[in-house]
C-alpha positions as a Markdown table, in Angstrom:
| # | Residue | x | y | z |
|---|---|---|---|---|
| 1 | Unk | 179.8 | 97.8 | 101.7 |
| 2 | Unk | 183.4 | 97.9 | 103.6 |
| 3 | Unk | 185.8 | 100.5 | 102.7 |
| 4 | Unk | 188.5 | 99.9 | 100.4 |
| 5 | Unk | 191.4 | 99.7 | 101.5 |
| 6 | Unk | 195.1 | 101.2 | 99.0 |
| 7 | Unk | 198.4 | 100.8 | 100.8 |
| 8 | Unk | 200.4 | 101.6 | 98.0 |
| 9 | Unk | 199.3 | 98.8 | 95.7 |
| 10 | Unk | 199.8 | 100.1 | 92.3 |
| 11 | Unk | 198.8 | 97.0 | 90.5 |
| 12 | Unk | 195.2 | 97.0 | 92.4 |
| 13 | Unk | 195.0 | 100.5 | 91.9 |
| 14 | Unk | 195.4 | 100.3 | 87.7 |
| 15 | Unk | 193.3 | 96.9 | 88.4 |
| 16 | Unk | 190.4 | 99.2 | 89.5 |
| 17 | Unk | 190.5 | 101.5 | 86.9 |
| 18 | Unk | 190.2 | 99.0 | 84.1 |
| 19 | Unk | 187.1 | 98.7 | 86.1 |
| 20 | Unk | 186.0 | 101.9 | 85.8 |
| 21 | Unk | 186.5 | 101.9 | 81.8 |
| 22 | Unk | 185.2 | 98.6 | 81.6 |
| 23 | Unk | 181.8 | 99.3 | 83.9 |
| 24 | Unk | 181.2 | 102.5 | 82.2 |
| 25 | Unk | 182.2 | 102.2 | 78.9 |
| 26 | Unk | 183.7 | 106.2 | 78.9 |
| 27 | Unk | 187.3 | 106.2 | 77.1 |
| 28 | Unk | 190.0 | 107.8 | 79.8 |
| 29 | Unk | 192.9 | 108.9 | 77.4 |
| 30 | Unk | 196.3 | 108.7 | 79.1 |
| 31 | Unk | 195.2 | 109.0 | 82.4 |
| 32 | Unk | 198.8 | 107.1 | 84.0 |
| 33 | Unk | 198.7 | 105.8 | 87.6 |
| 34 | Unk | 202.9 | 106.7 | 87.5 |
| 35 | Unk | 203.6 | 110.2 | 87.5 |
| 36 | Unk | 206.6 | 110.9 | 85.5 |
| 37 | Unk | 209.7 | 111.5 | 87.3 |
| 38 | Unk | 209.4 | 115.2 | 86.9 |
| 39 | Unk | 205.6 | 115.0 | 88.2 |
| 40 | Unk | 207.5 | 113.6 | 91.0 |
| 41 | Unk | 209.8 | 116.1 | 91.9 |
| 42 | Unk | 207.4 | 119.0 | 91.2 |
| 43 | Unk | 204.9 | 117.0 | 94.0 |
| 44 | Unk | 208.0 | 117.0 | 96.3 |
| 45 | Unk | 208.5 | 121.1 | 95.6 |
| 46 | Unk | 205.0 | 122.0 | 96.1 |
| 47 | Unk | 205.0 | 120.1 | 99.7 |
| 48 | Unk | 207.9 | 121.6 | 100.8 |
| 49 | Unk | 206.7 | 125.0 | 99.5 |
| 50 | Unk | 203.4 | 124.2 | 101.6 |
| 51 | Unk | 205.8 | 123.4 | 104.6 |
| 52 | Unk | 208.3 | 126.5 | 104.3 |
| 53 | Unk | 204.7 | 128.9 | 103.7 |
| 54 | Unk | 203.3 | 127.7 | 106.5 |
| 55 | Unk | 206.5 | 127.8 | 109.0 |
| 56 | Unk | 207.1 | 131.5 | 107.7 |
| 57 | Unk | 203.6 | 132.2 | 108.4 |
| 58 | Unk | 203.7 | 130.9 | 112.1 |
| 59 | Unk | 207.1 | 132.4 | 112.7 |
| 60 | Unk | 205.4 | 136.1 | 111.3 |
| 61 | Unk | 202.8 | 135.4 | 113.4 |
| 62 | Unk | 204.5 | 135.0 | 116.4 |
| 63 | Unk | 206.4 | 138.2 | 115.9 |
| 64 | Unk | 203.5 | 140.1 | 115.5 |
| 65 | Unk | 203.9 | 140.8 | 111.9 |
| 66 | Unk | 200.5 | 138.8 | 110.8 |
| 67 | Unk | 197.3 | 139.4 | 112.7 |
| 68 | Unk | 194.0 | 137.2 | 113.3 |
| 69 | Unk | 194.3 | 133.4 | 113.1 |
| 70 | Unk | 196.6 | 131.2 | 111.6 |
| 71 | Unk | 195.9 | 127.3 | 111.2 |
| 72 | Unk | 198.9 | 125.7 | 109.6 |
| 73 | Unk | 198.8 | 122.4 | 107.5 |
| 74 | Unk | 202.5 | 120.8 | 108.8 |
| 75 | Unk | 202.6 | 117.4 | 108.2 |
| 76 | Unk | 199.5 | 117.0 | 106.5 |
| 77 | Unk | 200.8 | 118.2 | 102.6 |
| 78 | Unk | 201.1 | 115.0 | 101.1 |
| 79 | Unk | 196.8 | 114.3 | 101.0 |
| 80 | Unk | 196.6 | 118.4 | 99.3 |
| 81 | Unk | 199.4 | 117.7 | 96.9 |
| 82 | Unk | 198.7 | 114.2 | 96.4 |
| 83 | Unk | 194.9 | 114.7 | 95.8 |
| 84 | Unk | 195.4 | 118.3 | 93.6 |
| 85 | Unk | 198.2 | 116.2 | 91.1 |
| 86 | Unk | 195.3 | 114.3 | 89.5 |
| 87 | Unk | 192.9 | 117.0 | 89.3 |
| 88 | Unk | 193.0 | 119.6 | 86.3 |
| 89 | Unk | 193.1 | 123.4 | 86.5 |
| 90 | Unk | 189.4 | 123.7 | 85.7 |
| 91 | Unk | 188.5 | 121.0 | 87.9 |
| 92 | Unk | 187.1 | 123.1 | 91.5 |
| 93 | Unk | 187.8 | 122.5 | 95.0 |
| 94 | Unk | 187.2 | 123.8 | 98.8 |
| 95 | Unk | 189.2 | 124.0 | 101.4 |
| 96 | Unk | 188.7 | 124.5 | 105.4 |
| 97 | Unk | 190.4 | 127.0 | 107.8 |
| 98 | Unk | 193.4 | 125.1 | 107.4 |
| 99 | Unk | 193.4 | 125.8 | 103.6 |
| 100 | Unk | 196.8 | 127.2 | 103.1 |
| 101 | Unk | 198.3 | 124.0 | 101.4 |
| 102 | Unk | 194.9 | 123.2 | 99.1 |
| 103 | Unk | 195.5 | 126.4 | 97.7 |
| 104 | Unk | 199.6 | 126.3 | 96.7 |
| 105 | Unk | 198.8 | 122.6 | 95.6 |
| 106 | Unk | 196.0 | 123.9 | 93.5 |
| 107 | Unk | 198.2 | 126.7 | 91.6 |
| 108 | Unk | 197.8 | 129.8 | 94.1 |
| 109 | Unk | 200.0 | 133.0 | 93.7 |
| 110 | Unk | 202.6 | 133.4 | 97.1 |
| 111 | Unk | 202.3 | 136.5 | 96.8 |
| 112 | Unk | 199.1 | 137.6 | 96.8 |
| 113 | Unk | 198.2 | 134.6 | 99.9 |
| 114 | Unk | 200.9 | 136.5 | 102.1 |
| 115 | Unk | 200.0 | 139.5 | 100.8 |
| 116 | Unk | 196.5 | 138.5 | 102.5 |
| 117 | Unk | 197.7 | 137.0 | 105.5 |
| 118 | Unk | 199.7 | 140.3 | 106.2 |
| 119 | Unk | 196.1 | 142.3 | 105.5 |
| 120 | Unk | 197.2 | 144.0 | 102.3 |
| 121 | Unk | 194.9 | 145.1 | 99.5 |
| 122 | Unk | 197.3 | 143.4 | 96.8 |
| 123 | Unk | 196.3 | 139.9 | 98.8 |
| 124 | Unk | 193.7 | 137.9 | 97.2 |
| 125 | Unk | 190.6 | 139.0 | 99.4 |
| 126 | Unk | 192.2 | 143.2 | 99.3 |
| 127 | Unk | 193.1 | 142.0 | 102.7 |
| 128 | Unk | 190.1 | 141.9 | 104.1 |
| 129 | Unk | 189.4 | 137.9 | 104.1 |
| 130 | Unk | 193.0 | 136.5 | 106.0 |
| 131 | Unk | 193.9 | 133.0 | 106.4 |
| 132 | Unk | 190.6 | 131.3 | 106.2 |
| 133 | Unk | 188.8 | 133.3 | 103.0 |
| 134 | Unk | 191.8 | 132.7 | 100.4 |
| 135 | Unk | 190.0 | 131.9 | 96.6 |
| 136 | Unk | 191.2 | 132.4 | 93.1 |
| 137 | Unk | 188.5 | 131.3 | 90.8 |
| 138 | Unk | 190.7 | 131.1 | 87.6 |
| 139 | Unk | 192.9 | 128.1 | 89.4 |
| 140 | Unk | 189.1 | 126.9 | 90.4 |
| 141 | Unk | 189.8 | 127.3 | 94.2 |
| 142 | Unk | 186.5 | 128.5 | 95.6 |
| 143 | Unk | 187.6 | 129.5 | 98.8 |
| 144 | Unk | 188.8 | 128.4 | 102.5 |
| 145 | Unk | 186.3 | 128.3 | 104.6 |
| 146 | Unk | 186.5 | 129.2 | 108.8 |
| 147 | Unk | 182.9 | 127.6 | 109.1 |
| 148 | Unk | 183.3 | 124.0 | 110.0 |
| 149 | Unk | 181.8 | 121.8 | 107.2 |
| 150 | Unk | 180.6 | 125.0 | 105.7 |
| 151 | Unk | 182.4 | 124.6 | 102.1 |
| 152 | Unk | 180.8 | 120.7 | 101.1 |
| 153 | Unk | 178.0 | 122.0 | 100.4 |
| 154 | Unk | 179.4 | 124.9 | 98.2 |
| 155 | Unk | 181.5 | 122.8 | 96.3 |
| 156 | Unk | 178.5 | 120.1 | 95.8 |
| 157 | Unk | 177.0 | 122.7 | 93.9 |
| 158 | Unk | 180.0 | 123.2 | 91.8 |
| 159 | Unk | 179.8 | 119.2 | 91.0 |
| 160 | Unk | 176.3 | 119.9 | 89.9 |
| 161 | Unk | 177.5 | 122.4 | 87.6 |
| 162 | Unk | 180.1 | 120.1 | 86.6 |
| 163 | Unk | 177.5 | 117.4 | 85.9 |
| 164 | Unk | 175.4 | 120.3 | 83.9 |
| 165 | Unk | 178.3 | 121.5 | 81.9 |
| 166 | Unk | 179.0 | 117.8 | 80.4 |
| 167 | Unk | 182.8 | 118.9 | 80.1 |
| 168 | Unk | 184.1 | 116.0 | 82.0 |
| 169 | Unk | 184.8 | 118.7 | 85.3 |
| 170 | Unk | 184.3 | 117.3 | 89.2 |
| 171 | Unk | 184.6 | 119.0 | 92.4 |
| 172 | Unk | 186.9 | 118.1 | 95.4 |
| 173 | Unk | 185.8 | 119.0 | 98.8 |
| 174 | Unk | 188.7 | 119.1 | 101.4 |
| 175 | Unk | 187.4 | 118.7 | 105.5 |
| 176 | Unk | 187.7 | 117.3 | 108.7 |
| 177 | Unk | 187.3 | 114.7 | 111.1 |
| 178 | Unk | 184.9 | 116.8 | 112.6 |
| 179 | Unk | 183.3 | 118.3 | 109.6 |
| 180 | Unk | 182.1 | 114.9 | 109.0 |
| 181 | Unk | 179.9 | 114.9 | 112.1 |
| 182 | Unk | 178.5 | 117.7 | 110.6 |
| 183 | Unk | 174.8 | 118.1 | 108.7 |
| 184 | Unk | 176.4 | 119.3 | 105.8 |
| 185 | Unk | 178.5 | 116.7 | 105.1 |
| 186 | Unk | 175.7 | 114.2 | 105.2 |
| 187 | Unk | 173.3 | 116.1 | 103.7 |
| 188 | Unk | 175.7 | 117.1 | 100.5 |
| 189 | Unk | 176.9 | 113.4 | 99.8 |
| 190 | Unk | 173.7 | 112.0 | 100.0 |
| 191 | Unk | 172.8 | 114.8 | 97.1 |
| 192 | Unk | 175.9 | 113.6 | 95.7 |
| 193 | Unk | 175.4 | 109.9 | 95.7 |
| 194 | Unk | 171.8 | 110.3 | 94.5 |
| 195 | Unk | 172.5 | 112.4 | 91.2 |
| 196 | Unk | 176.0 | 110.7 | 90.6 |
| 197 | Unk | 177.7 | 113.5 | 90.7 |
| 198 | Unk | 181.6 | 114.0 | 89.9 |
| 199 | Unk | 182.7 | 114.5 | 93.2 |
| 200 | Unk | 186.0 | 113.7 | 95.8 |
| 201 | Unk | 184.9 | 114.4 | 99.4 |
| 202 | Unk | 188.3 | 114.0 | 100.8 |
| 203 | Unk | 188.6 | 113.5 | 104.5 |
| 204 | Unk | 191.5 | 115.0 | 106.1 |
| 205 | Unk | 191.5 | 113.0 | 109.3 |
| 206 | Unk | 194.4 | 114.5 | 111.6 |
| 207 | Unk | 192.9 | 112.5 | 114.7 |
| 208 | Unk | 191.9 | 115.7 | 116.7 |
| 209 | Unk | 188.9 | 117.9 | 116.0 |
| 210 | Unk | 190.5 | 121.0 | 117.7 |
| 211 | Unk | 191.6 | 120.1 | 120.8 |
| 212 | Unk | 189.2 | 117.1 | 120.8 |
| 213 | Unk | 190.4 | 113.5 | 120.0 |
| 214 | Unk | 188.5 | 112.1 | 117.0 |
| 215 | Unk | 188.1 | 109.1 | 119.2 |
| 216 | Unk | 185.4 | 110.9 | 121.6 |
| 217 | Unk | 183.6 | 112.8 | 118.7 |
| 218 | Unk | 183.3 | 109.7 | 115.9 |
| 219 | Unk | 180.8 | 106.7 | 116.6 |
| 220 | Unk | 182.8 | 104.9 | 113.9 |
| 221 | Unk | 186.9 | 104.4 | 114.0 |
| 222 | Unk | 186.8 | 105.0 | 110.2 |
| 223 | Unk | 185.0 | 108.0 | 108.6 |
| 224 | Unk | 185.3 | 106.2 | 105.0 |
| 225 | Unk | 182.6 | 103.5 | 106.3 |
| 226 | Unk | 180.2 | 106.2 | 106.3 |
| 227 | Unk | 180.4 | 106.1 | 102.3 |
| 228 | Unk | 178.1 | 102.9 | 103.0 |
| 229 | Unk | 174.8 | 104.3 | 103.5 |
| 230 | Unk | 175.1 | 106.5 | 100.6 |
| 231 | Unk | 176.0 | 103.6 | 98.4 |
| 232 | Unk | 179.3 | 104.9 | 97.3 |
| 233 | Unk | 183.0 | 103.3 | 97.4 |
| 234 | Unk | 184.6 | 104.2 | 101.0 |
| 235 | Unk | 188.6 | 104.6 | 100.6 |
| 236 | Unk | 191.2 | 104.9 | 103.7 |
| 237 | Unk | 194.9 | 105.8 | 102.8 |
| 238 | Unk | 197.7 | 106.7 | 104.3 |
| 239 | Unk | 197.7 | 111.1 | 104.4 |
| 240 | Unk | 201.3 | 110.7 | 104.9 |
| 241 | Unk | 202.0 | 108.9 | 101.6 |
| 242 | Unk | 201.7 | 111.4 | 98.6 |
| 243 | Unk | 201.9 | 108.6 | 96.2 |
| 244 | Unk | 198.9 | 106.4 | 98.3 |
| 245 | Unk | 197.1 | 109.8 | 97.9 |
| 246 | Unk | 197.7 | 110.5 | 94.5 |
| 247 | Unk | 196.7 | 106.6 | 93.5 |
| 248 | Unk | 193.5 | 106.9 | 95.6 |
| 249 | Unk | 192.7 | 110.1 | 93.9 |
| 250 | Unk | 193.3 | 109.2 | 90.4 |
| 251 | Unk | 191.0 | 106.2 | 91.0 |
| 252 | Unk | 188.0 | 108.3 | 91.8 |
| 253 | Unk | 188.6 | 111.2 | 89.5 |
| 254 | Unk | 188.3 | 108.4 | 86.7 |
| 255 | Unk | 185.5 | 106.9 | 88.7 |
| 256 | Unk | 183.1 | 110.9 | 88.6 |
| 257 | Unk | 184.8 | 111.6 | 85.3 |
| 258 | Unk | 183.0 | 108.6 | 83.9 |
| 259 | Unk | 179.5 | 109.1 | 85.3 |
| 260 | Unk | 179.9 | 107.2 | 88.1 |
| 261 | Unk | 179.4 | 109.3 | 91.3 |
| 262 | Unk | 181.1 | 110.3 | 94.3 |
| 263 | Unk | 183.7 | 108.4 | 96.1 |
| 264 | Unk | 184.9 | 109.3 | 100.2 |
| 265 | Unk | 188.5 | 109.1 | 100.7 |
| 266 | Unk | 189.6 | 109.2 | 104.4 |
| 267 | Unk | 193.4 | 110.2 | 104.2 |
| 268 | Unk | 194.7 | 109.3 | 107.8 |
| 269 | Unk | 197.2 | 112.1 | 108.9 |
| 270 | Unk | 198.2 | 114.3 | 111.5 |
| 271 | Unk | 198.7 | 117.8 | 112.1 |
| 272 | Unk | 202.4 | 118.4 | 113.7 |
| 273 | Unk | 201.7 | 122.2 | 114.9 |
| 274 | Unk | 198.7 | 122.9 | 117.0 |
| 275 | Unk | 195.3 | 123.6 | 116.1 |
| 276 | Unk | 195.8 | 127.5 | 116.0 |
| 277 | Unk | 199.1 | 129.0 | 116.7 |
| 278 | Unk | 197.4 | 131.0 | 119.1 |
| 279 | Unk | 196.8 | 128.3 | 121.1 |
| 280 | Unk | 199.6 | 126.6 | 122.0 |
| 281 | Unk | 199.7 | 126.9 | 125.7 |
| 282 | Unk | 196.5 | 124.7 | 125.2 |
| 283 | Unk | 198.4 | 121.7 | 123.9 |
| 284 | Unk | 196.3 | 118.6 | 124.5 |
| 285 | Unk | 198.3 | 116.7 | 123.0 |
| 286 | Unk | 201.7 | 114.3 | 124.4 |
| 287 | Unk | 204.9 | 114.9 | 123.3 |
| 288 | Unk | 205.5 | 111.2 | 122.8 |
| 289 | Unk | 202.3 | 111.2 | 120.1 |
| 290 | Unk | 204.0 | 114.6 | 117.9 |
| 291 | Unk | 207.2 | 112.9 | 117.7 |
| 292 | Unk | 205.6 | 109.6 | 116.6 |
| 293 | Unk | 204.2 | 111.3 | 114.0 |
| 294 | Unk | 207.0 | 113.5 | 112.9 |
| 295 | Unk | 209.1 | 110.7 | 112.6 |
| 296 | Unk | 206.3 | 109.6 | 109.4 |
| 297 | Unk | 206.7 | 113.1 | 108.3 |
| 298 | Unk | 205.4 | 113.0 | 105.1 |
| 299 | Unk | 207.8 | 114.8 | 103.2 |
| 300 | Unk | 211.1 | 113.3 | 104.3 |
| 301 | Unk | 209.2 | 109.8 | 103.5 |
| 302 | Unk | 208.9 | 111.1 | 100.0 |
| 303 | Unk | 212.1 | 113.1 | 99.9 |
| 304 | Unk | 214.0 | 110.1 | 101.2 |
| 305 | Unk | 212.6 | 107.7 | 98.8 |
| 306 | Unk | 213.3 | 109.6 | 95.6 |
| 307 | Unk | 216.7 | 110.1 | 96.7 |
| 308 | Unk | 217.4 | 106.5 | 98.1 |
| 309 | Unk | 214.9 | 104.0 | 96.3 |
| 310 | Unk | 214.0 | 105.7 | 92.8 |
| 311 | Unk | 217.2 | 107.8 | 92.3 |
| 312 | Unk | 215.6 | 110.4 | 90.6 |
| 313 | Unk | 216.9 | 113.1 | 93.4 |
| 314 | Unk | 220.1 | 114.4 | 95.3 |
| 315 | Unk | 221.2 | 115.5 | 97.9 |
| 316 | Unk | 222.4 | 118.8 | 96.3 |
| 317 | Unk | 219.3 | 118.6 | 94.2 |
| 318 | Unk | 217.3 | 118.7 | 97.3 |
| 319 | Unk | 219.2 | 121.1 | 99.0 |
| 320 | Unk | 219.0 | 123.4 | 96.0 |
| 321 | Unk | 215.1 | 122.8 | 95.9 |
| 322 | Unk | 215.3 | 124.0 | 99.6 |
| 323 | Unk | 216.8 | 127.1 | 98.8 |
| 324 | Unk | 214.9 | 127.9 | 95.6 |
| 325 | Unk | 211.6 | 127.6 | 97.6 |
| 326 | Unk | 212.9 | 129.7 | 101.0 |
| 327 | Unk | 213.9 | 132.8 | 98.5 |
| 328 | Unk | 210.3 | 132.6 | 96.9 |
| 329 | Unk | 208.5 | 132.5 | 100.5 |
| 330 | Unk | 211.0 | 135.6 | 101.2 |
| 331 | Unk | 209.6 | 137.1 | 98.1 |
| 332 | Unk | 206.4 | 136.9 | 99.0 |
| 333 | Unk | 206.8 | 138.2 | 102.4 |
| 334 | Unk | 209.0 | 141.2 | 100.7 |
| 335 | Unk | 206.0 | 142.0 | 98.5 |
| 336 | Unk | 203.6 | 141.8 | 101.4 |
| 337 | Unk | 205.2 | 144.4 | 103.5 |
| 338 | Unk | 206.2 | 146.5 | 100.7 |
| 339 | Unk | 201.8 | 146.5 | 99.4 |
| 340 | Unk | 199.9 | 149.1 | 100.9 |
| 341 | Unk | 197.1 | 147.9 | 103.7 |
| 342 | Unk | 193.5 | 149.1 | 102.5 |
| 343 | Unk | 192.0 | 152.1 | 103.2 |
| 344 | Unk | 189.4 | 153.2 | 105.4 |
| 345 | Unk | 187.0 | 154.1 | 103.2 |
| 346 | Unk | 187.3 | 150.5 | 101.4 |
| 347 | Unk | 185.7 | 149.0 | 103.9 |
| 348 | Unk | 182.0 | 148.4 | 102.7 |
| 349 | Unk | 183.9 | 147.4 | 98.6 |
| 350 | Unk | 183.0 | 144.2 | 97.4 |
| 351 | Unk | 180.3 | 143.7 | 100.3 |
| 352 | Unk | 177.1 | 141.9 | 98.8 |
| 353 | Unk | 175.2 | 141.3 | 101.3 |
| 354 | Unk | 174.5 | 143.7 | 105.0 |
């Protein structure tokens, strides 16, 4: 089985899931391949809210104002936004260390996430968690994760309980390049294929496992061909083209909605910031590589084409978007720093397990 490959083919893509409807005989409603234009836009917001988040988080950072880590998703929105646009609130997902955009694409509060990136109790974990332990179960995020591959697994769970449940739910599992070298990557898909579970494991493949190129840590060039020994469709797209995403996503949603399993979509993308802003004076990277891939930056490819191509956008439009989005990040920094940090005596609360 070779992967499949979607660049943007929108015939193909509804092709495939007249497939689906056909093979499995399950009705889909009014699933649409198109999002309206208004879907559109709203994709474009949540990106640049992801973007404008996670510079204000890196900036805070570097003054000192947020402790710990701090991963940020730049450049990589379009494969969180694109992939969370054809899920539904119920529908569950988890994230990595680098979970900041899975969870704005997925309905999280500002507030409360910089509330917990600034270690206050109003933040989602009390401020106890930070960066890499955000979760809201009532927008079905079940958490970032700072183990490495250590959410599949989790969230395979949560497609079994999807599959028990019978209310047409799946489960999205956001990871690596490396997290797919990982047991539990292998060991949860297989599960997954077996049982025909509603699942999306959704590669996020930046091409650099930390500070490791993905082409000394993969024995394959394309993590989707994995998909082959579990007997599941393999999908590579292009993470820098929200609609690719979104089409890719919609096909397999269908695809687990209807009985049929799991599908693997590889989402090729690229981090612009380094792996930790702690770490920049480790830069592995060239300079020539970054501004290769800025230049595909995935939201002025999108912001660019509904202004230009579609029309559906202006300039001022844009601008205002801009500035809408920059006074809610500045909200939610206000609210951070104006919220109490937790007290001492909290810190055993909410602690299952010693």
């Amino acid at each position: 089985m070779q992967p499949i490959i979607i660049v943007r083919l929108r015939d193909k893509a509804e092709q495939a899931v007249h497939h689906i409807v056909g093979k499995s005989g399950h009705h889909l409603g009014n699933m649409r391949m198109q999002p309206s234009p208004n879907n559109q836009i709203e994709m474009l917001r949540q990106m640049q809210t992801i973007r404008r988040f996670e510079e204000r988080a890196s900036d805070d950072f570097h003054a000192g104002d947020i402790y710990g880590v701090v991963h940020c998703y730049i450049g990589e929105e379009a494969v969180a936004v694109g992939v969370c646009s054809a899920l539904e609130r119920d529908d569950r997902i988890t994230s990595t260390h680098r979970g900041h955009g899975h969870c704005i694409a997925k309905g999280a509060d500002l507030n409360r996430m910089m509330a917990e990136l600034y270690g206050r109790e109003t933040g989602y974990c009390k401020g106890k968690g930070g960066s890499m332990h955000i979760a809201d179960f009532s927008i079905g995020m079940l958490g970032a994760n700072g183990i490495v591959a250590g959410g599949i697994p989790i969230v395979t769970g949560a497609g079994l309980a999807a599959q028990l449940d019978g209310n047409g739910g799946v489960a999205v599992s956001f990871f690596g390049d490396g997290a797919s070298n990982a047991g539990p990557f292998h060991e949860s898909i297989n599960i997954a294929a077996k049982w025909k579970l509603p699942m999306l494991y959704i590669c996020e493949n930046n091409l650099h496992s930390a500070n490791t190129p993905a082409s000394k840590t993969l024995a394959l060039e394309d993590v989707a061909a994995r998909a082959a020994g579990y007997g599941i469709p393999g999908v590579i797209v292009d993470g820098n083209d929200v609609m690719a995403v979104h089409d890719a996503a919609t096909i397999a949603v269908a695809r687990a909605r209807a009985g049929e399993g799991p599908t693997l979509i590889e989402c090729k993308t690229y981090r612009q910031s380094g792996h930790t802003e702690r770490l920049e004076a480790y830069e592995h990277r060239t300079s020539e590589e970054i501004d290769l891939w800025k230049k595909k930056d995935p939201i002025t490819q999108f912001a660019n084409n509904l202004i230009q191509r579609e029309g559906q956008l202006s300039e001022a439009d844009w601008k205002q978007m801009d500035d809408e989005i920059l006074q809610a990040i500045q909200a939610s920094v206000d609210f951070a720093k104006a919220s109490p940090f937790p007290k001492p005596e909290s810190a055993l609360d909410d602690i299952f397990a010693q």
